[in-house]
TITIRO-994128 format. One line per field, with one value per atom (N, C-alpha, C, O): residue number from 1; residue in one letter; atom name; y, x, z. Coordinates in nm, 3 decimals, always signed. Each point is the difference from the previous one (the first is absolute). Example, Ala and Ser with C-alpha at 12.3 -4.5 7.8 and 13.67 -1.06 7.14 Angstrom:
resi: c(1  1  1  1  2  2  2  2) $
resn: c(A  A  A  A  S  S  S  S) $
name: c(N  CA  C  O  N  CA  C  O) $
v: c(-0.569  +0.119  +0.120  -0.002  +0.107  +0.119  +0.109  +0.111) $
u: c(+1.319  -0.089  +0.090  +0.104  -0.139  +0.082  -0.077  +0.051) $
w: c(+0.780  +0.000  +0.000  +0.066  -0.138  +0.006  +0.073  +0.017) $
//
This chain:
resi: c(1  1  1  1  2  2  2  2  3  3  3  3  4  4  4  4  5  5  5  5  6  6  6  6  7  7  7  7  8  8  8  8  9  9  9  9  10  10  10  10  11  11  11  11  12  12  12  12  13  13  13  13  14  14  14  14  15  15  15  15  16  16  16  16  17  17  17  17  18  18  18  18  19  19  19  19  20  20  20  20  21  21  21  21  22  22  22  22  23  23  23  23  24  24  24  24  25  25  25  25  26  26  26  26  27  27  27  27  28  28  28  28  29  29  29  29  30  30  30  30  31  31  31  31  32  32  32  32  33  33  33  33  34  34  34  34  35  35  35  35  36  36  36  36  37  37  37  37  38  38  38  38  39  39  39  39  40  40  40  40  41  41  41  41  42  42  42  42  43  43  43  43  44  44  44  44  45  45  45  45  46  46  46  46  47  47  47  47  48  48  48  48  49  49  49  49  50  50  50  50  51  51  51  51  52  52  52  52  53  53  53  53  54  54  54  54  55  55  55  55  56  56  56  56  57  57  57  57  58  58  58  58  59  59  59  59  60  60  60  60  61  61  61  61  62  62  62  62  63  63  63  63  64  64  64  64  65  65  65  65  66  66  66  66  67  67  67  67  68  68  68  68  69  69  69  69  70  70  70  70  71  71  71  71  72  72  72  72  73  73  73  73  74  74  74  74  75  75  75  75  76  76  76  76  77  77  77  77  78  78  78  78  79  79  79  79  80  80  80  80  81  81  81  81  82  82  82  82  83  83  83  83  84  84  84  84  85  85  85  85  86  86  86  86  87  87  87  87  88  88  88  88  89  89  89  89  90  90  90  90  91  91  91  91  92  92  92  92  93  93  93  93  94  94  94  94  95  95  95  95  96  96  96  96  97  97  97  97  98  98  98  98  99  99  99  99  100  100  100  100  101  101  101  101  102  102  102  102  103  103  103  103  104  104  104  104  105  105  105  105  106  106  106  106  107  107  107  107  108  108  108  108  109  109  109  109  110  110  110  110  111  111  111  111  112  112  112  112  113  113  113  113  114  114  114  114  115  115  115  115  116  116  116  116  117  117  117  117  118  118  118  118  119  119  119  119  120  120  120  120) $
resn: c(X  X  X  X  X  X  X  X  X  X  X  X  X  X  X  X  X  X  X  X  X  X  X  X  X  X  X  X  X  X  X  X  X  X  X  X  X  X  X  X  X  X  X  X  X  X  X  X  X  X  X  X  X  X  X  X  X  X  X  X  X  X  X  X  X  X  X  X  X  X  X  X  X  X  X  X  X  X  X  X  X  X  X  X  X  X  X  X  X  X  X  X  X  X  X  X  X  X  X  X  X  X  X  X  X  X  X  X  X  X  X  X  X  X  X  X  X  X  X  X  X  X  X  X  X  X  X  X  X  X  X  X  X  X  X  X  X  X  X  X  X  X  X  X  X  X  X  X  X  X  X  X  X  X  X  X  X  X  X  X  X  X  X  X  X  X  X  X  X  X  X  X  X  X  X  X  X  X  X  X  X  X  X  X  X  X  X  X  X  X  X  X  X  X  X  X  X  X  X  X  X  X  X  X  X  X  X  X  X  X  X  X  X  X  X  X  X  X  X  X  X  X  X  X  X  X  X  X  X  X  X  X  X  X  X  X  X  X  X  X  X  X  X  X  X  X  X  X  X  X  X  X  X  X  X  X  X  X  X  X  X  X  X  X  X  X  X  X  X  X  X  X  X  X  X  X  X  X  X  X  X  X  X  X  X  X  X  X  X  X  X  X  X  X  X  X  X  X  X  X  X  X  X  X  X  X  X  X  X  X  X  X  X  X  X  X  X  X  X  X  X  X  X  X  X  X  X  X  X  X  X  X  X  X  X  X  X  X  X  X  X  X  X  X  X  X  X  X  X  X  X  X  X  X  X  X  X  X  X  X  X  X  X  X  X  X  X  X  X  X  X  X  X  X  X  X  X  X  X  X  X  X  X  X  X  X  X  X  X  X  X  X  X  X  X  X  X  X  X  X  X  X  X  X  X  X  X  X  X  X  X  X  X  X  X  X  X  X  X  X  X  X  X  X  X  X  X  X  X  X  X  X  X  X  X  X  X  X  X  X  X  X  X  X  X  X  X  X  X  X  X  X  X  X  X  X  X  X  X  X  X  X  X  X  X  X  X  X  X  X  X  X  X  X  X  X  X  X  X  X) $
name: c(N  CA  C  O  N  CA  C  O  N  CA  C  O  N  CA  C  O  N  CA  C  O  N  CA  C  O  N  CA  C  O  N  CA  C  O  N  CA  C  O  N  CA  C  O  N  CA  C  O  N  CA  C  O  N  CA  C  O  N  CA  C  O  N  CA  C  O  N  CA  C  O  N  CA  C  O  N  CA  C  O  N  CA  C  O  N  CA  C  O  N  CA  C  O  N  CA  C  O  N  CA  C  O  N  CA  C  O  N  CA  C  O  N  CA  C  O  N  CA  C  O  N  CA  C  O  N  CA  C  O  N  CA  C  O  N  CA  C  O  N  CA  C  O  N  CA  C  O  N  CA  C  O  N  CA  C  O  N  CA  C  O  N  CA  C  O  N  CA  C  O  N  CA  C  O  N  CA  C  O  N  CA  C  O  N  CA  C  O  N  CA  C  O  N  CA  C  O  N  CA  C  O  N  CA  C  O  N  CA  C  O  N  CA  C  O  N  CA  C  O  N  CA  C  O  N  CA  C  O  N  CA  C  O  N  CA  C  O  N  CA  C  O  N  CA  C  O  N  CA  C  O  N  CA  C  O  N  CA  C  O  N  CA  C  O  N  CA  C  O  N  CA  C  O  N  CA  C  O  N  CA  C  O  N  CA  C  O  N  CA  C  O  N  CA  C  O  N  CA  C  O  N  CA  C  O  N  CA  C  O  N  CA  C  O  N  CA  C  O  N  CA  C  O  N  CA  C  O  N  CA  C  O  N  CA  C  O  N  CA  C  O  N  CA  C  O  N  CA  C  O  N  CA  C  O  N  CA  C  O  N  CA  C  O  N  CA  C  O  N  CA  C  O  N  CA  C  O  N  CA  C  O  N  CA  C  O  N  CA  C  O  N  CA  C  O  N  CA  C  O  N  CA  C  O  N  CA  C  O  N  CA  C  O  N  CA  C  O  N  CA  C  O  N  CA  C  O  N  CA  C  O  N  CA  C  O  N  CA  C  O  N  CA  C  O  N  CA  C  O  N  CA  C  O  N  CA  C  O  N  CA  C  O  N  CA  C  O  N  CA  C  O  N  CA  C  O  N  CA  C  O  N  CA  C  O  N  CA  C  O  N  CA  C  O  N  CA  C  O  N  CA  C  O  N  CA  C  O  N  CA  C  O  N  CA  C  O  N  CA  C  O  N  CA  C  O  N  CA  C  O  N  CA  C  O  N  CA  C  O) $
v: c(+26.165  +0.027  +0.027  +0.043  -0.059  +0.001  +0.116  +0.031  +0.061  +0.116  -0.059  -0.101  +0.173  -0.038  +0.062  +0.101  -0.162  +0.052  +0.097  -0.055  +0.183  +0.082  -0.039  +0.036  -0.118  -0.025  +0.081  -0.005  +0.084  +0.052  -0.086  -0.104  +0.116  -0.095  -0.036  +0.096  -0.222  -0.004  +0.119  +0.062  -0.064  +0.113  +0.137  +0.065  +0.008  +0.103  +0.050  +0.120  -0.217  +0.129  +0.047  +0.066  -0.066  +0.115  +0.088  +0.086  -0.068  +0.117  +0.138  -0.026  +0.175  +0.059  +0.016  +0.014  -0.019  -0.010  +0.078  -0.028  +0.165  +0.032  -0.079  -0.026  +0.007  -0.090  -0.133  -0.044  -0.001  -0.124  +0.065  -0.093  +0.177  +0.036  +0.007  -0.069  +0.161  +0.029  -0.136  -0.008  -0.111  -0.092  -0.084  -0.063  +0.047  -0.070  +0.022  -0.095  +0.230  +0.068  +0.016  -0.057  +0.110  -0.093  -0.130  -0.020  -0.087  -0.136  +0.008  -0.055  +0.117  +0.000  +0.044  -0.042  +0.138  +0.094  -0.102  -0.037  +0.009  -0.103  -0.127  -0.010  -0.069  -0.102  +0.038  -0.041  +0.131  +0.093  -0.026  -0.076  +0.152  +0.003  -0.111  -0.023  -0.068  -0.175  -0.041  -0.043  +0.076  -0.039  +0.080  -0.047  +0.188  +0.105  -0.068  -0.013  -0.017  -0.050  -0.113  -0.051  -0.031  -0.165  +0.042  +0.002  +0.047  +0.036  +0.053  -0.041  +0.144  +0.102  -0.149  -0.035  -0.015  -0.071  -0.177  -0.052  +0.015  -0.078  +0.016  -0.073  +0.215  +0.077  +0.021  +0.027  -0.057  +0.043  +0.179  +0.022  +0.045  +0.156  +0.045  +0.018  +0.010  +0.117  -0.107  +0.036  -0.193  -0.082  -0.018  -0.034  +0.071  +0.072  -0.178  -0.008  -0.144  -0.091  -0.067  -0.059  +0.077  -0.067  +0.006  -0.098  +0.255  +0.075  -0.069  -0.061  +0.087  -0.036  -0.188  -0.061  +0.006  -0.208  -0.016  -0.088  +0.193  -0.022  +0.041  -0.053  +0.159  +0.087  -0.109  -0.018  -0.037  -0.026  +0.052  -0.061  +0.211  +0.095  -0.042  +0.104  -0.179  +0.022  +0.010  +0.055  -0.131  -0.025  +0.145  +0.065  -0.025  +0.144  +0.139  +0.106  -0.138  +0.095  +0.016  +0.107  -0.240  -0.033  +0.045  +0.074  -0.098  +0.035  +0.168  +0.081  -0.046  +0.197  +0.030  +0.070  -0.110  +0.008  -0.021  +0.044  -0.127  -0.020  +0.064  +0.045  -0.032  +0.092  +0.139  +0.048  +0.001  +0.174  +0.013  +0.112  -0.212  +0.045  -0.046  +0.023  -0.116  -0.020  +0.124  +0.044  -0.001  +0.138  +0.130  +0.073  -0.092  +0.108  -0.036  +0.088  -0.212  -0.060  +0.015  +0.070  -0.118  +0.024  +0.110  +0.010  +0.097  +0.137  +0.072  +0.079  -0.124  +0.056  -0.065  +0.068  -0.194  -0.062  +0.101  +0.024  +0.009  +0.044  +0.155  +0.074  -0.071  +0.201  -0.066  +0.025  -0.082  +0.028  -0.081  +0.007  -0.074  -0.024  +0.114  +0.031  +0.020  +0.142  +0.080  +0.066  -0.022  +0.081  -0.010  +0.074  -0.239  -0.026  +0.033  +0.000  +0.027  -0.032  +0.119  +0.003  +0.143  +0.094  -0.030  +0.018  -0.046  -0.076  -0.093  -0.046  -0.013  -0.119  +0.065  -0.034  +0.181  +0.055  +0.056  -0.023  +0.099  +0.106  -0.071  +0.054  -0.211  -0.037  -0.102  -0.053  +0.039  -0.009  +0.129  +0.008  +0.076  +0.124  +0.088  +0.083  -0.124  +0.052  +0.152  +0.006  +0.089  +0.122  +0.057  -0.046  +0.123  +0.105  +0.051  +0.017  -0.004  +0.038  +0.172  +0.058  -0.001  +0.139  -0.005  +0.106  -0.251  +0.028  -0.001  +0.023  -0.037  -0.021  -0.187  -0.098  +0.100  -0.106  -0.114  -0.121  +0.196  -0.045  +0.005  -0.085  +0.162  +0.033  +0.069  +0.004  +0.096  +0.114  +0.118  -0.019  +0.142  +0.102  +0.053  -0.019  +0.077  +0.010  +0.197  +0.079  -0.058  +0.112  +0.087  +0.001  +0.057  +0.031  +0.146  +0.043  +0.023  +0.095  -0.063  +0.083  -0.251  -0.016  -0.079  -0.057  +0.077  -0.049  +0.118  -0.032  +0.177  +0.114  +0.025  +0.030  -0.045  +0.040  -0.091  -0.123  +0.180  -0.099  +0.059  +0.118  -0.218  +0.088  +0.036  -0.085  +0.157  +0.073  +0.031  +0.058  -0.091  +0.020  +0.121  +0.079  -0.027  +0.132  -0.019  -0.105  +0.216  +0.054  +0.005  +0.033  -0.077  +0.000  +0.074  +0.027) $
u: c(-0.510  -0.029  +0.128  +0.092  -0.072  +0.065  +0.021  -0.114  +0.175  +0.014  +0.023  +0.069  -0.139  +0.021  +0.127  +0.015  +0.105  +0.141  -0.068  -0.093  +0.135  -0.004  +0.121  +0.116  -0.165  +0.112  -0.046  -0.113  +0.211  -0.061  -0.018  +0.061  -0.163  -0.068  +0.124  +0.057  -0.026  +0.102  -0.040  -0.103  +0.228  -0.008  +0.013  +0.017  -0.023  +0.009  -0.123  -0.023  -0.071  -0.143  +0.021  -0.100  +0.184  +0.033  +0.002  -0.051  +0.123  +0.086  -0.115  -0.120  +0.168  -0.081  +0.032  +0.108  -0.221  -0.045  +0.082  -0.001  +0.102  +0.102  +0.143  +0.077  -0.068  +0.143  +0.014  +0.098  -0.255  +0.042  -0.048  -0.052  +0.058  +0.018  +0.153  +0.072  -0.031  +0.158  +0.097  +0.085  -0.106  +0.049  -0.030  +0.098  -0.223  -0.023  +0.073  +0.066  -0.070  +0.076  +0.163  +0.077  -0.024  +0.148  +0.029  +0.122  -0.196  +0.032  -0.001  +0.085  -0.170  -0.024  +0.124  +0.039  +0.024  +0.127  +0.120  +0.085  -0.124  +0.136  -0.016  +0.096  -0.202  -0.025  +0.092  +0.106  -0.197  +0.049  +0.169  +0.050  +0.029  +0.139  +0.060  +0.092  -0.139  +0.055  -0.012  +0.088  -0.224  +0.042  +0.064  +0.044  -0.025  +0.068  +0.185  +0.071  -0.038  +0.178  +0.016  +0.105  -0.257  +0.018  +0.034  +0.120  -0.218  -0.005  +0.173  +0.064  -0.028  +0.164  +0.110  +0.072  -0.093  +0.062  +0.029  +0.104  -0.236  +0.022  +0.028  +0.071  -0.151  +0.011  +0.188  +0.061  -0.025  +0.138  +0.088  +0.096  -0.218  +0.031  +0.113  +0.001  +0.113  +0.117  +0.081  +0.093  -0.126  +0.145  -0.071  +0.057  -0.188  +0.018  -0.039  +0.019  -0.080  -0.070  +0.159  +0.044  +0.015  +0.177  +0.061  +0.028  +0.010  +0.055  -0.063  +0.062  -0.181  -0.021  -0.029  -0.010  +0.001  +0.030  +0.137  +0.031  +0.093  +0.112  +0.086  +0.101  -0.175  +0.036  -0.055  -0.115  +0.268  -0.019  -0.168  -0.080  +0.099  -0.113  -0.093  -0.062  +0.016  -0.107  -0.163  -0.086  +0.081  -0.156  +0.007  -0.102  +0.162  -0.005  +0.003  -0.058  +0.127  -0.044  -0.115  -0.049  +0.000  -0.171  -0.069  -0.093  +0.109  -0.153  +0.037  -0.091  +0.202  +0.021  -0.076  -0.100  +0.130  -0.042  -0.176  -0.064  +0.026  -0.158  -0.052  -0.113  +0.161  -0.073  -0.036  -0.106  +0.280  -0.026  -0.079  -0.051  +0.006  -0.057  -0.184  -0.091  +0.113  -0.142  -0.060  -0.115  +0.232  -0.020  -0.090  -0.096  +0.181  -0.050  -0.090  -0.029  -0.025  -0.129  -0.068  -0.098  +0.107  -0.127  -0.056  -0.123  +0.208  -0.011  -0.089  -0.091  +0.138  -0.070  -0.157  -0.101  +0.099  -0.133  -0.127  -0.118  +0.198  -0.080  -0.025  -0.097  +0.149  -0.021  -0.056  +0.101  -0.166  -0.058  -0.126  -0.098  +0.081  -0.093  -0.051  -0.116  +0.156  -0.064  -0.025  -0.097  +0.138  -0.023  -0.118  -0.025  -0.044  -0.107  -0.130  -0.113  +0.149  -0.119  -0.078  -0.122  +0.231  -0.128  -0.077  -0.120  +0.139  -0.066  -0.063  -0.047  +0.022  -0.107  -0.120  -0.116  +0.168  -0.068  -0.098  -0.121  +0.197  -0.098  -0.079  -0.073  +0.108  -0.061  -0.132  -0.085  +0.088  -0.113  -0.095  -0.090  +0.128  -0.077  -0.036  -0.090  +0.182  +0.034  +0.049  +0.093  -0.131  -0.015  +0.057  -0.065  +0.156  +0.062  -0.136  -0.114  +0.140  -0.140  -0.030  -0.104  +0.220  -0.016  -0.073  -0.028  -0.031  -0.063  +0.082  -0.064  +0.186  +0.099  +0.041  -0.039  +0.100  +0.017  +0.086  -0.003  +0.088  +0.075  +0.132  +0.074  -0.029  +0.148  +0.060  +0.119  -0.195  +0.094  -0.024  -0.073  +0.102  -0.042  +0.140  +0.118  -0.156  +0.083  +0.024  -0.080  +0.195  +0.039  +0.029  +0.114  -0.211  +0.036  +0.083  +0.007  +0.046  +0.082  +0.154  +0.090  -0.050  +0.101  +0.001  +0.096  -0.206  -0.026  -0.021  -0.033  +0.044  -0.066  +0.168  +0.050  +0.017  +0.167  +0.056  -0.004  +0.044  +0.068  +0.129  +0.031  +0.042  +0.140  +0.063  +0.028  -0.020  +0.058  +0.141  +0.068  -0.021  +0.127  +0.036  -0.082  +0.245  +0.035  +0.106  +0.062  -0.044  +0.022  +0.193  +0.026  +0.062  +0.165  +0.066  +0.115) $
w: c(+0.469  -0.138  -0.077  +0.069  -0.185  -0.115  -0.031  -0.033  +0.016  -0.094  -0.142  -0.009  -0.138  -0.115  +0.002  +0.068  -0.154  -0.030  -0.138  -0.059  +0.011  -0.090  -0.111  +0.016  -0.133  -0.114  -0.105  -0.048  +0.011  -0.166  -0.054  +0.024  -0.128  -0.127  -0.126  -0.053  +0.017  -0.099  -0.110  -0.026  -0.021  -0.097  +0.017  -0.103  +0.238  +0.025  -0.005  -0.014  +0.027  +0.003  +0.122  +0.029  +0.068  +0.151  -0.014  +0.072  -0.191  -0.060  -0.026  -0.003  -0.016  -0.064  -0.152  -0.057  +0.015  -0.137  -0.097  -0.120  +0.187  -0.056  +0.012  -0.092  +0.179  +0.067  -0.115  -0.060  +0.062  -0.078  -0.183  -0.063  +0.010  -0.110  -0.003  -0.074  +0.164  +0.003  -0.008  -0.089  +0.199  +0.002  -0.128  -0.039  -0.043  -0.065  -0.129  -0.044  -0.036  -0.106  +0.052  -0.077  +0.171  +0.031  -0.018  +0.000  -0.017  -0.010  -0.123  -0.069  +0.026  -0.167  -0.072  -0.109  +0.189  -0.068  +0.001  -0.080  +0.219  +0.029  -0.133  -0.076  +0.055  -0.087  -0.139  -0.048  +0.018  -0.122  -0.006  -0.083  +0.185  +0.009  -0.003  -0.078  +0.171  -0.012  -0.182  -0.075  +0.048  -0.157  -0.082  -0.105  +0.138  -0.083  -0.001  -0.099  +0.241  -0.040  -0.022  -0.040  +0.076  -0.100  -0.095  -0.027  -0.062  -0.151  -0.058  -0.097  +0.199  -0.003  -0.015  -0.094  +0.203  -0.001  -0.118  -0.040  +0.024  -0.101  -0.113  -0.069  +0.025  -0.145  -0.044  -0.103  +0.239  +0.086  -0.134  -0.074  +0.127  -0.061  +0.052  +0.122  -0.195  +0.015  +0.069  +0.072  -0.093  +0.077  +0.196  +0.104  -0.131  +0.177  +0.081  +0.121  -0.209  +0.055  +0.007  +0.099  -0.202  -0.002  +0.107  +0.069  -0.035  +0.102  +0.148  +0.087  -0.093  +0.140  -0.003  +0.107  -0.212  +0.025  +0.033  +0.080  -0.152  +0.038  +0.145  +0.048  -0.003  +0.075  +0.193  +0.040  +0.044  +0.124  +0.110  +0.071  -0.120  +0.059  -0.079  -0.023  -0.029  -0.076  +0.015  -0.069  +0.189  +0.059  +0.077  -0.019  +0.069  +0.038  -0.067  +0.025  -0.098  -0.120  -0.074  -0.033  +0.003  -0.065  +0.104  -0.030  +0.154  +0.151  -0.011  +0.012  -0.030  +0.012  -0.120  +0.015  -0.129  -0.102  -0.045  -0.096  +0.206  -0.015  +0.098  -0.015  +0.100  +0.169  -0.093  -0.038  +0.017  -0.066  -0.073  -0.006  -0.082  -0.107  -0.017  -0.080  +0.236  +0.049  +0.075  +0.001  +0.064  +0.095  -0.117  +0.021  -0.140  -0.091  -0.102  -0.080  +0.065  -0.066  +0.093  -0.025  +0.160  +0.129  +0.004  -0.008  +0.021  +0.016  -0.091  +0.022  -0.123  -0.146  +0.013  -0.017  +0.045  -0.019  +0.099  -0.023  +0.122  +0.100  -0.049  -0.015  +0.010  -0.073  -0.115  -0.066  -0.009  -0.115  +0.061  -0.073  +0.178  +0.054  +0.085  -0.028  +0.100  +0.117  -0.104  +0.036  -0.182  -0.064  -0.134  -0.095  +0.156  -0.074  +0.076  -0.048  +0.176  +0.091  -0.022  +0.011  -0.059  -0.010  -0.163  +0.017  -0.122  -0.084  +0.007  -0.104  +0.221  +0.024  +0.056  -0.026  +0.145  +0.087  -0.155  -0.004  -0.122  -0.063  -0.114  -0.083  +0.097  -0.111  +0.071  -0.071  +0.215  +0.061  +0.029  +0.084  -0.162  +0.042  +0.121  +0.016  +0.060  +0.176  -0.033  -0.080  +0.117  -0.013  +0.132  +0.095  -0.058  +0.107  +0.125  -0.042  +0.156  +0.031  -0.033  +0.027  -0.089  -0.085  -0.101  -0.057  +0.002  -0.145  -0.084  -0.103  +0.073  -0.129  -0.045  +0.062  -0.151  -0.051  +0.091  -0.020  +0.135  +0.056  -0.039  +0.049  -0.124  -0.062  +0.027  -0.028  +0.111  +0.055  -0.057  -0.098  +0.114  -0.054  -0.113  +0.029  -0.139  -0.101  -0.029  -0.050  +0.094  +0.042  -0.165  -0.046  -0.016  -0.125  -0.014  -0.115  +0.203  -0.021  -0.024  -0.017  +0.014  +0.022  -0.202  -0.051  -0.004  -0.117  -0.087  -0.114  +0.141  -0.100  -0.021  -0.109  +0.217  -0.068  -0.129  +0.004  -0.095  -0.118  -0.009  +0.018  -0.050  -0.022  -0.154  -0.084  +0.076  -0.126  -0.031  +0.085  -0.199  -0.032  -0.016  -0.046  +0.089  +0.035  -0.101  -0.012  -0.062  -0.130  +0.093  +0.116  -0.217  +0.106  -0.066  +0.034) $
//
């Protein structure tokens, strides 16, 4: 007999359903960045598309220049994605199994202090 070989499904449905949010909004960041130093660069802002057509280094300077700044569009995409999920959780109406809204508890002794100006 045959053993079936185990292939993940194209696309990453292998993946868990967080992993490929994470992976999916990083591509997104990265996209973003590829067109963010197209744009830098053709717009050619502050001399910087000149500098690097003239410049020996130049294809290396553009890939440092798009990695870093894919690194920090990726990054960003994903934190504003993990930081939607509890707004998806409260606007499906999913409730804490405490009975609260799911937000956490709101500590109001750290809200009765106001600060007041001191006479110099």
């Amino acid at each position: 007999m045959r053993e079936p070989k185990h292939h993940a499904p194209p696309g990453g449905a292998g993946l868990p359903p967080l992993v490929r949010l994470l992976a999916r909004n990083a591509a997104f960041g990265f996209l973003v960045a590829i067109c963010f130093v197209a744009a830098m660069l053709l717009l050619d802002i502050n001399g910087l598309g000149t500098l690097i057509l003239h410049s020996p280094d130049g294809i290396i300077a553009t890939f440092a220049l798009t990695f870093a700044t894919g690194l920090t569009f990726g990054g960003v995409q994903m934190g504003i994605a993990i930081m939607q999920l509890a707004d998806d959780d409260a606007d499906e109406g999913a409730a804490d199994p405490g009975g609260g809204s799911g937000r956490g508890h709101r500590d109001d002794t750290f809200y009765r202090h106001r600060l007041t100006a001191a006479a110099v």
